[in-house]
N, C-alpha and C positions, 0 to 999 in steps of 0.2 A: 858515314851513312848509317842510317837507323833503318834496322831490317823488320822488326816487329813493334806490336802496338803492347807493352803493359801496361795496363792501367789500374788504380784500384779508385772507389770512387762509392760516394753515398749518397740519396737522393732523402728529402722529407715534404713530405706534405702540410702543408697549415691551411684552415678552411676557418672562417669566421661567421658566427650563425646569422645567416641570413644573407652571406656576402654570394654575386652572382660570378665569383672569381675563388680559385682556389690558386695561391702561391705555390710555386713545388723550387726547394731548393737543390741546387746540383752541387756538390763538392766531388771534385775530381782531380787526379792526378796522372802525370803520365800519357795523357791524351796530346799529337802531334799536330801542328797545322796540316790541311792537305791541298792539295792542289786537284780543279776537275771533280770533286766531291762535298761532301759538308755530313756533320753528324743528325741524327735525328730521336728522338727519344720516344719512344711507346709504351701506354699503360694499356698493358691488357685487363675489359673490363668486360665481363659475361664470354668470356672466348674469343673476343673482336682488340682489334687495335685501336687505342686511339691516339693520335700522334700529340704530342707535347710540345712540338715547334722541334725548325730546324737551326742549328747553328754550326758556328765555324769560330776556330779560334786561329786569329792573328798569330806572327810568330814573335808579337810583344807579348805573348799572354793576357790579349783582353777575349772575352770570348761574346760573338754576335749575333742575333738574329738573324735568319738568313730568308732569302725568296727559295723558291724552288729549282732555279737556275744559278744560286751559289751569293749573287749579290750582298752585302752587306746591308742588315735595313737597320735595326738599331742594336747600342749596347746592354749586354744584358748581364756582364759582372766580368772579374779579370782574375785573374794569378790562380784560377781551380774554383774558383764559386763564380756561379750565375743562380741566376731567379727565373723563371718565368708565370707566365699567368695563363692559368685553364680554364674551362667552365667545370661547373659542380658534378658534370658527367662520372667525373675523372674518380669521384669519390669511393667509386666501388671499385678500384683496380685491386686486383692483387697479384700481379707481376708488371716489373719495366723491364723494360727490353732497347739496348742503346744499337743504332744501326746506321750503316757507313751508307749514304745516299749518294747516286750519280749527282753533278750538276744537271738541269735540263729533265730533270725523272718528271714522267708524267702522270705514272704512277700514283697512288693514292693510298699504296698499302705500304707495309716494312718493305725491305727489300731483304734478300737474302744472304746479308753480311752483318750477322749480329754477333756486336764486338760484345757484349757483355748485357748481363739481365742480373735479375735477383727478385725477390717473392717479398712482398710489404708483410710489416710485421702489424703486432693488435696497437702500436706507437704512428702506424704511416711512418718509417724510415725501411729501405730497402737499401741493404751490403751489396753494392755492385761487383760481381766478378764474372772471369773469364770462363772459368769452372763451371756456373748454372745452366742446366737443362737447355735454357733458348741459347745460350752463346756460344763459341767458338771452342769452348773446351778447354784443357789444358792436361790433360792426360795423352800424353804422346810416347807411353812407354810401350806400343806395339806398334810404333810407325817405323820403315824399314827402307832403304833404297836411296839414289842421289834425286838429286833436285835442282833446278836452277831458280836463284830469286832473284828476277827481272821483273822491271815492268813490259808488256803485251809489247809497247811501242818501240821499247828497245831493241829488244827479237827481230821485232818485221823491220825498223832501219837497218841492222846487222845483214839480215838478208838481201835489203834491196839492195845494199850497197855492193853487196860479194863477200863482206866480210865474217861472213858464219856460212858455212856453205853446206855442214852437214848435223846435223841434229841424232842422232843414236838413241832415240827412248828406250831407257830401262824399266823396269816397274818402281811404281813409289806406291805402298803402300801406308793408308791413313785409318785411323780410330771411324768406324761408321759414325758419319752423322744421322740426328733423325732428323732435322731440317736443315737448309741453308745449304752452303756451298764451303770450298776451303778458300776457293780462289782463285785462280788459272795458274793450272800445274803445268808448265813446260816437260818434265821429264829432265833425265840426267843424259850428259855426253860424255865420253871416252873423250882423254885428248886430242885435241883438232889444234893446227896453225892456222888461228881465223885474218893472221894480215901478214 
C-alpha cells in the first residue's frame, strides 16, 4: 500500500499567433490512480484561478479527461505526458497550481488539496513540486507526535463494527500552512486490542 503522493512533474505552454487555443503539455511522474476523486490543474492569472481541465489516470497509465463527477470523457496522453487545450486566457499565468478534486464537486474553484504548484518561467515552462508556496510542502522537520494513516471510512467502519472502540488523541503537530488543509488528521492511539 502506497501511503504518500511524490511526484515531480513539468508543465509548458505553446500558443500559435493567432490560434484561439493554447496547448499546455503536462510531463509527470509519480502521480497514483484514485478512486472517488480526479486531479485538476490551475493557472493563476491576475490572482484568480483558471482551471486547465480535470483528469484521472487509469491504473494502465493512460491519463483522461474527466467530467466533474469523475467519468472518463476522452484521452489526453499516457505513460506521464498529456496535452490539453486552453483558451488564450491562460497566456498571462504565472503560477500552476495541481489540486486533488472530489468526484461530484460543485465547486468551481481549486479545492484546498494542492498537491504541487510552481511559478512559469520568461520560457512558459513551470518545475512542479511539492516544496512551492501554493503546495503541500515538504519540510516536515518541525512536525512532532503519532498519527494514524487511514482513510475517514475505515475509521467510521472500525467503529460501527466494535472493532476500534477507543481512540486516545495525542497532539500531532504540523509546519503552519498559509493555505489549504493537511488532510483529516485522526490523532494517535496508545495500544488497544481492536478484535
Amino acid at each position: 500500500m502506497k501511503n504518500l503522493i511524490l511526484a515531480i512533474a513539468t508543465l509548458a505552454f505553446s500558443a500559435q499567433v493567432n490560434a484561439s487555443t493554447i496547448t499546455l503539455r503536462l510531463e509527470v511522474e509519480g502521480l497514483e490512480p484514485m478512486k472517488g476523486q480526479h486531479y485538476e490543474g490551475w493557472n493563476i492569472v491576475d490572482g484568480k484561478p483558471l482551471s486547465t481541465g480535470r483528469f484521472s489516470i487509469t491504473k494502465n497509465d493512460k491519463i483522461f479527461m474527466v467530467d466533474r463527477n469523475g467519468r472518463l470523457k476522452s484521452k489526453v496522453g499516457s505513460h506521464g505526458a498529456a496535452s490539453f487545450k486552453v483558451d488564450r486566457s491562460h497566456l498571462n499565468a504565472t503560477v500552476f497550481v495541481l489540486t486533488i478534486e472530489p468526484n461530484g464537486d460543485s465547486d468551481n474553484g481549486p479545492s484546498d488539496i494542492h498537491v504541487m504548484g510552481g511559478d512559469y518561467n520568461s520560457h512558459n515552462i513551470v518545475d512542479l513540486s511539492i516544496g512551492h508556496g501554493s503546495s503541500i510542502g515538504n519540510n516536515f522537520s518541525d512536525a512532532s507526535g503519532g498519527f494514524i494513516l487511514a482513510a475517514t471510512w475505515l475509521v467510521e467502519t472500525l467503529i460501527a463494527f466494535g472493532l476500534l472502540t477507543l481512540l486516545e488523541v495525542r497532539g500531532l503537530t504540523l509546519p503552519t500552512r498559509t493555505s489549504g488543509k493537511w488532510g483529516h488528521i485522526v490523532g494517535s492511539v496508545q495500544h488497544q486490542e481492536w478484535w
